[in-house]
FIDOTI-684466 format. One record per residue (C-alpha): y, z, x; residue in one letter. Coordinates in steps of 0.001 Angstrom, whole numbers, plus 500000, padded with zeros to 6 digits. Layout:
REM residues N
YZXA/...
***
This chain:
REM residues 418
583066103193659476X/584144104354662971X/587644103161663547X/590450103756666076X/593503102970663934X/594694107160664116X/595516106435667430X/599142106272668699X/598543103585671107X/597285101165668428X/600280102196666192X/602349100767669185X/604756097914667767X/603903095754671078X/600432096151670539X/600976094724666481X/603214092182667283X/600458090825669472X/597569091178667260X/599498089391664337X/600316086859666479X/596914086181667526X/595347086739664339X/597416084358662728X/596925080853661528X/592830080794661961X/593207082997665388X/590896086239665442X/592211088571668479X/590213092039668645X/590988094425671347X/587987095036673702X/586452097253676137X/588234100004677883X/590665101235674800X/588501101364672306X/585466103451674618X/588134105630676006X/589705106892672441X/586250107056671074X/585313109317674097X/589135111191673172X/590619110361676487X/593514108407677283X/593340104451676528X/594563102968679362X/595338099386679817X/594930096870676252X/593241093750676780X/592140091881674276X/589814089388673038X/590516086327671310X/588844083151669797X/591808081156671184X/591997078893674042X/594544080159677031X/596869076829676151X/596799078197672514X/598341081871673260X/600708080439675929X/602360078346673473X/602051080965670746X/603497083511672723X/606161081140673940X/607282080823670240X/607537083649669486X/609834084668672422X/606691086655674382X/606647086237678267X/603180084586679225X/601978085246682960X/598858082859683661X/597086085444685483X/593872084261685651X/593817081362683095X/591155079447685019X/589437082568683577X/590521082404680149X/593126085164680676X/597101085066679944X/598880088640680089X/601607088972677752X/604261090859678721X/606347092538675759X/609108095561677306X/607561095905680344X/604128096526678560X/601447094077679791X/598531093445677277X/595694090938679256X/594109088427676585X/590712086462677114X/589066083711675408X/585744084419674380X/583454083645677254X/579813082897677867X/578078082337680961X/577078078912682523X/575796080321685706X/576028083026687834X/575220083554691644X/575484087293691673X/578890087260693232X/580972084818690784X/580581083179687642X/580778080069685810X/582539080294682017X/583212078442679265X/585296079377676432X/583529079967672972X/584482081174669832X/581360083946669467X/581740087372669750X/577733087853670010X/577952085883673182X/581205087428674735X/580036090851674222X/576083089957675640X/577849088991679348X/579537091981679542X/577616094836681374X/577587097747679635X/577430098556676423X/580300101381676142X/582035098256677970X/581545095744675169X/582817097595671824X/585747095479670166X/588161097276667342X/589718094759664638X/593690094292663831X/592690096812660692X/591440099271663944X/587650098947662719X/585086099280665627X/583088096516666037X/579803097124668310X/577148094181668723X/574819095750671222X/574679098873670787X/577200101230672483X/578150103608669955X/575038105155669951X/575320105320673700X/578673106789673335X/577966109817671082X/574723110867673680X/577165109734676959X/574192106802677966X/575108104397680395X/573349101394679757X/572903097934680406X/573228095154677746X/569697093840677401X/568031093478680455X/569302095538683398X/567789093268686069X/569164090227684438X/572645091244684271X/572647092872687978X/571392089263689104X/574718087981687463X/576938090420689146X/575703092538691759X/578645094711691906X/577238096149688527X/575340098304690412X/578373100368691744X/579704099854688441X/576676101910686736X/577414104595689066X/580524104832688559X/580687104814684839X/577818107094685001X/580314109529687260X/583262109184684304X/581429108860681035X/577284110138681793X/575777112976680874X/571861114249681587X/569882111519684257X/570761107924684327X/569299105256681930X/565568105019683753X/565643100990683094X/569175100281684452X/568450103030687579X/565357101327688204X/566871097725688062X/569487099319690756X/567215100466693379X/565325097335693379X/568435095440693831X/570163097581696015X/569967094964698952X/571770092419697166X/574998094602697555X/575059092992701073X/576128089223699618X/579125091243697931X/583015091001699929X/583968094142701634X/586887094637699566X/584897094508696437X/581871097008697373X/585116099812698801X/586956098967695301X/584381100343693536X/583307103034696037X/586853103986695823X/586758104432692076X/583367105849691839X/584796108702694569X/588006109376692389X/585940110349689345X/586520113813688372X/582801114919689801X/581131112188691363X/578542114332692678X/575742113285690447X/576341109992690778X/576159110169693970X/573216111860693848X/571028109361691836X/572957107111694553X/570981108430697357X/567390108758695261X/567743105310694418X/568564104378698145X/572314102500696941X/574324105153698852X/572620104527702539X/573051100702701488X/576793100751701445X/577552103934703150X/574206103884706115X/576800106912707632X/575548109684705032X/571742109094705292X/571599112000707877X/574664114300706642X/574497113843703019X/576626114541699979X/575960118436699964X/579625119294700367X/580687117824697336X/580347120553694389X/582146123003696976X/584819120137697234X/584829119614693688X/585433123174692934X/588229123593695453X/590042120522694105X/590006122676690518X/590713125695691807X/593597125227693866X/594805122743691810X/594238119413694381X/594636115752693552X/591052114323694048X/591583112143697128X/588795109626697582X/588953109550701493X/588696113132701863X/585748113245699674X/584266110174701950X/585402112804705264X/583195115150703664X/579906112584703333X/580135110920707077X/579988112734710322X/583164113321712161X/582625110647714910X/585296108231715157X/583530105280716763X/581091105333713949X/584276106004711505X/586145102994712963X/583016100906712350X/582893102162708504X/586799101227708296X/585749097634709381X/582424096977707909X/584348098020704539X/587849096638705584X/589633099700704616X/593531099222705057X/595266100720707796X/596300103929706028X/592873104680705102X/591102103978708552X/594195106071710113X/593633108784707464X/589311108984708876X/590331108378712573X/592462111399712413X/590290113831710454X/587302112878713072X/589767113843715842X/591107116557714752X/589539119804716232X/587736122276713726X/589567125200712407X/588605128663714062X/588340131793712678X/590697133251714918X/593347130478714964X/596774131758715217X/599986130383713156X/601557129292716148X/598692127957717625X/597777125900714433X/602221124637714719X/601499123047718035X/598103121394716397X/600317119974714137X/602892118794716897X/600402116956718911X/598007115326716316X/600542115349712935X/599187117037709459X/596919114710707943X/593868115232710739X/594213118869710746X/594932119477706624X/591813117454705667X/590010119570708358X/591487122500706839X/590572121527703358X/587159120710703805X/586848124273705870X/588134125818702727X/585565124688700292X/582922125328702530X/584098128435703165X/584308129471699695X/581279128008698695X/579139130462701036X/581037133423699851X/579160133967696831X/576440134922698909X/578077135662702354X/581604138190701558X/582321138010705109X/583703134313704312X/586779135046702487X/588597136438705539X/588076133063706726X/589161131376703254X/592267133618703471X/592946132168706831X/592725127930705802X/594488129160702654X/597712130359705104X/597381127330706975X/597341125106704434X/600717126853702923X/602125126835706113X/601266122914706725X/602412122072703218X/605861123928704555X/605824122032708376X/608372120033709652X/608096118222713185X/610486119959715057X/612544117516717784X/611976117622721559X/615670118296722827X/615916116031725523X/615408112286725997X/614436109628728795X/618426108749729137X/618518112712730267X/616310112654733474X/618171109614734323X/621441110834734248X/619842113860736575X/619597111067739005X/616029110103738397X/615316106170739079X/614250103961736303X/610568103941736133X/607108105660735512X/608475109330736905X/610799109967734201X/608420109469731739X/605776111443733289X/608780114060733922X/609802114069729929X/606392114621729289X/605586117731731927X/608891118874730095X/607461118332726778X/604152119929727418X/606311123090728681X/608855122907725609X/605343122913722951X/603368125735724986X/606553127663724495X/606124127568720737X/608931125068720773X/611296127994722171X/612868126556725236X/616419125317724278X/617997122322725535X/620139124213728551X/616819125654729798X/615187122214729818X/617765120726731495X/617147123461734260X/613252123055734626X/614329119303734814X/616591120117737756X/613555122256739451X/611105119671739018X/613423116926740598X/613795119375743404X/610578119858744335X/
***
């Protein structure tokens, strides 16, 4: 019998005073999905939702007995999240499917776990564990599990014509949990229905592209991505620069110890052209910090070989850090990727390495004078003394940021004199 009840998070009092409240009184409540794959797969559990054979109305008022906050978070859905400590725990009524349109669908509550588990997608995704901790599986994922197979339930083309976002969603599980190719069946059933990603919402298709690129290594995924023609369907940028810088990313991320950052690894599919970049960061209505975080890598200059410290201060002056580190850190892992054959490189990693330090360590120094200074030297309000503060400016950052205030005020004086 495979079971999860070892684990600390199903020891978890919250988690039991949950489960006995759902399982009492003819309720069955089994927790489903995510947990129970994750802790057979030994890595963290995650969030807790749960599964139960009660109707939403039922576990609001159970809950409300016993002194549980109930959020209606999706109840049209079938889902309440109770709250116990700060803790949430999401619980469903068993579902089945009435109709689907690809981008929504249309439940009804039921009371069979067969059925539940069948509209789910995967089947790692649709493994339940019992209030004893037993593992329930009714289609077949914990064979799937032990050889790392990520595989539709059933048919693959039937249940990508009920969601078509499962298509990102077999990459990306395929990225976090796959091993050896892709199923054949479910990466066959993708590339045929590739177009259909078009009738998805922006948000949706970059919420799973964003996931998919925060996987430890995404780069196989994305590589079945591109044979199977998904990746130019959602991202048409990479068709002609491709996902080749991705293991070199990869490996500087574990080398030097860097958060994987989804955008960067983006920065390092597309070509650095922000009108094309600007058109991504609407197509996929990115927020503001992300299309900001693109439009300043693309116009940030590349990194020399023979950039100086001071020189690479006033980069950071006039653009700000985030354009010139991502530069920097893609440079990097290119760099040290062609080392292994090319020695001559690793003057040049040495170099992005220093820079990087020194960015990590840069503060924007202040510009000592102000627009209320070239008035009071008897300039007139109006376009001059901004175009003076600026000539001053320009001066002040050439300088290395060296010219104090007193000398300032005396180019000010010389310019006005002029």
């Amino acid at each position: 019998m495979t079971s999860v009840a070892d684990r600390d998070w199903f020891r978890e009092p919250a988690l039991r005073r949950v489960l006995t409240m759902l399982n009492a009184d003819g309720g069955e409540a089994r927790i489903a999905g995510g947990a129970v794959r994750n802790s057979l797969m030994n890595l963290p559990a995650g969030d807790i939702d749960i599964a139960t054979t009660l109707v939403p109305a039922e576990v609001v008022a159970r809950a409300k007995a016993a002194g549980i906050k109930a959020v209606p978070t999706g109840i049209e859905h079938g889902t309440v999240t109770l709250v116990i400590g700060g803790v949430p725990f999401e619980v469903t009524t068993l579902r089945r499917d009435m109709e689907t349109d690809g981008r929504r669908a249309q439940v009804a509550f039921g009371t069979s776990w067969q059925d539940d588990a069948e509209r789910r997608d995967l089947t790692i995704n649709a493994l339940y564990a019992t209030m004893e901790g037993e593992v329930v599986d009714l289609v077949g994922g914990l064979p799937d599990i032990e050889s790392r197979t990520i595989r539709f339930i059933g048919d693959a083309a039937k249940r990508i014509a009920e969601d078509h976002l499962r298509i990102l969603r077999f990459f990306r599980f395929f990225a976090l949990y796959g091993s050896g190719r892709p199923d054949a069946d479910g990466l066959r059933a993708c590339a045929r229905a590739k177009d259909k990603l078009q009738s998805l919402s922006a948000e949706r298709v970059w919420s799973e592209t964003k996931k998919l690129l925060a996987a430890p290594d995404p780069f196989r995924a994305l590589l079945w991505m591109r044979q199977s023609g998904v990746l130019t369907e959602i991202l048409p940028e990479t068709e002609k620069w491709g996902i080749d810088a991705i293991p070199g990313l990869v490996a500087a991320e574990q080398a030097f110890g860097w958060t994987p950052e989804p955008l960067l690894r983006l920065a390092a599919m597309v070509p650095p052209d922000a009108e094309r970049l600007a058109a991504l960061a609407a197509r996929l209505k990115l927020s503001r910090a992300e299309a900001a975080f693109l439009g300043d890598w693309a116009a940030a200059p590349e990194i020399p070989a023979t950039l100086a410290d001071t020189a690479f201060d006033r980069m950071l002056y006039r653009s700000g850090p985030q354009g010139p580190v991502a530069r920097l850190k893609l440079a990097l892992a290119s760099a040290r990727s062609k080392a292994e054959n090319d020695p001559t490189q690793m003057a040049y990693v040495g170099l992005c390495q220093r820079l990087l330090a020194s960015a990590e360590r840069w503060t924007r120094p202040s510009f000592p004078l102000s627009g209320a200074d070239v008035l009071a030297a008897g300039v007139p309000a109006g376009p001059k003394v901004g175009d003076l503060l600026a000539a001053l400016e320009k001066d002040w950052v050439e300088t290395n940021f060296n010219l104090d205030r007193d000398t300032l005020l005396s180019r000010l004086a010389e310019k006005i004199g002029r």
